[in-house]
N, C-alpha and C positions, 0 to 999 in steps of 0.2 A: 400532651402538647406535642407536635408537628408543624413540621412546612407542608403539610398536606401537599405530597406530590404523587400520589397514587395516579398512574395516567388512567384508570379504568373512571375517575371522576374527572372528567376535566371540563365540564360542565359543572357553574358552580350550584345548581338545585340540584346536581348530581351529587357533587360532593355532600349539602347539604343532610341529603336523602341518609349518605351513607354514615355520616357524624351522629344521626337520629340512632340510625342503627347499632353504632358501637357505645351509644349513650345509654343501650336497652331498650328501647321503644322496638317492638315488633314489627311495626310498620311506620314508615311516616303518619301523622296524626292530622284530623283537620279537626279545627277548633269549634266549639260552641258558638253562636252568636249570643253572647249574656251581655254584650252591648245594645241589644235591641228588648230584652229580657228586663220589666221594673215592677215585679210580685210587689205587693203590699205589707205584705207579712214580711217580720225582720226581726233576730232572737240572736241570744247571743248562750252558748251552749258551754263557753271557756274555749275556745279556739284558740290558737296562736302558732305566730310561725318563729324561731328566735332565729339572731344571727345565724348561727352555723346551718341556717335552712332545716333548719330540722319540724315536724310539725309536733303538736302536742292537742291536748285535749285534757283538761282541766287536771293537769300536771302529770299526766300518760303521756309519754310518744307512741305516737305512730309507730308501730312494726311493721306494716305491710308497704314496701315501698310503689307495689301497684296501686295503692289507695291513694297516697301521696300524690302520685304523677294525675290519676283522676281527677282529684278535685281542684291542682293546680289549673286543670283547664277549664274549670268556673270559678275562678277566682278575677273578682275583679277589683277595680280601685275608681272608689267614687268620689268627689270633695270631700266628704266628712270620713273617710275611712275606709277599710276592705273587705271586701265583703263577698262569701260565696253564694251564688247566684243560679236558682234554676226557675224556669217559668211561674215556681208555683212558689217560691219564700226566697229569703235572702238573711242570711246566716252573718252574723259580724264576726270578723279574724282579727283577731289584733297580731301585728306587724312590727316589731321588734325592731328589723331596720331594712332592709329590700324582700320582699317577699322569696328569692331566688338568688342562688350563688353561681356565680361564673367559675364553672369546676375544669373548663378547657380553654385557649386559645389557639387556631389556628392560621396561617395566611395561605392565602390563592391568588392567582391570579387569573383577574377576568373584564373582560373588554378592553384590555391596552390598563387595567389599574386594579395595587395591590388590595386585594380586602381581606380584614378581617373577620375571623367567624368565631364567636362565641357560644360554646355551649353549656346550659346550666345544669342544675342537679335532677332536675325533673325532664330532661329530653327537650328542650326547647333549643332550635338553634339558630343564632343573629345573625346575619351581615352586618358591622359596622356602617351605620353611613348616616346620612341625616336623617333620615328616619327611627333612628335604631343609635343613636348616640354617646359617645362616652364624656363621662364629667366624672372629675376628680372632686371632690369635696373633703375637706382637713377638718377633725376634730379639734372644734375651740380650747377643749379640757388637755388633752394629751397630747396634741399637732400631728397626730398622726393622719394620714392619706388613704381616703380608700376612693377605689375607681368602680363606677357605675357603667351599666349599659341601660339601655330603654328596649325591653324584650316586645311589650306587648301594649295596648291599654293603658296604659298608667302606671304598667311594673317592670320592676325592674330588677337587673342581679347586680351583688357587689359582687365583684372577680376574687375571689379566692388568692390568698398568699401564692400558691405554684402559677397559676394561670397570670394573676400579677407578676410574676417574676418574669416569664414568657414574655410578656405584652411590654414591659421595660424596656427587655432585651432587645427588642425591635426600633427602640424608640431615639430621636438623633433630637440635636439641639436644635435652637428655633436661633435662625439668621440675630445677632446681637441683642438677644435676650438670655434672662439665666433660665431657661425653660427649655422641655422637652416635650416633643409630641411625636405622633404616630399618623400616619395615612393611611386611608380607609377607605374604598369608592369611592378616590378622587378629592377627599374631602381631608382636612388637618382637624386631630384633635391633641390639647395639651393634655398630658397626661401628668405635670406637677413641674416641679423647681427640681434644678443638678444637683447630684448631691457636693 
């Protein structure tokens, strides 16, 4: 976690670019289109991804964290479920609770407004802003709080304990309310109740 103030990025696709690269990713990535991708064929092989992001395969994990970062970029999220996706079949994932963990927080600034930038376990990296949104949602059983972003498609990262701690830090009261939020390209989001 960072104030990302590296002056060699001060361009925020720059800085992006350079987040990609300290996340492991080689290069910047461009993605599949598996939103235009609807195979017929659909199997379910014991896939799943659990909380701590981790993947597995009918009670294996994953070793290879290059395989991992692969098929996160045919992963999709359709009404009934998740599902990996290539022209030719569509593979079902079961999804434990976000498909992807927010393992970073950073802030920039850009255009005259502060953003923030999340990056997940698999090299994916967000601008906060209305397109890419954060929501707090509390566990009914334990009332515990966890914070979401909207990465891609339909998925999304819960932000990791450290990266939550970051993203708190940043965050001021809301004008006569018991609430806190955070600003992001211009835009407020609440991130929970004071303690």
């Amino acid at each position: 976690m960072s104030n990302a103030t590296d002056p060699q990025a001060t361009k925020l696709s720059d800085l992006i670019s350079t987040l990609q690269v300290e996340a492991g990713l080689e290069k910047p990535r461009s993605l599949p289109p598996v939103h235009l991708w609807n195979p017929e064929h659909c199997g379910d092989i014991g896939l799943e991804i659990r909380r701590d992001g981790s993947w597995w395969q009918e009670g294996v994990r994953f070793s290879r964290e290059k395989l991992v970062r692969l098929f996160s970029t045919i992963l999709r999220r359709d009404a009934d479920g998740y599902y990996l996706v290539t022209p030719h079949e569509k593979v079902v994932v079961k999804v434990e609770d976000a498909p992807f963990v927010g393992v970073r927080v950073d802030r920039h600034e850009s255009g005259g407004h502060r953003v923030i930038l999340v990056t997940t376990n698999v090299g994916d990296v967000v601008a906060v802003d209305e397109a890419h949104p954060l929501r707090v949602e509390t566990n009914r059983q334990t009332g515990e709080p966890s914070t979401y972003v909207r990465v891609r498609g339909g998925l999304d990262a819960r932000l990791g304990r450290p990266a939550w701690y970051e993203l708190i830090s940043w965050a001021e009261a809301d004008a006569g309310k018991p609430t806190m939020s955070v600003m992001s390209s211009g835009v407020r989001f609440s991130v929970g109740e004071m303690a």
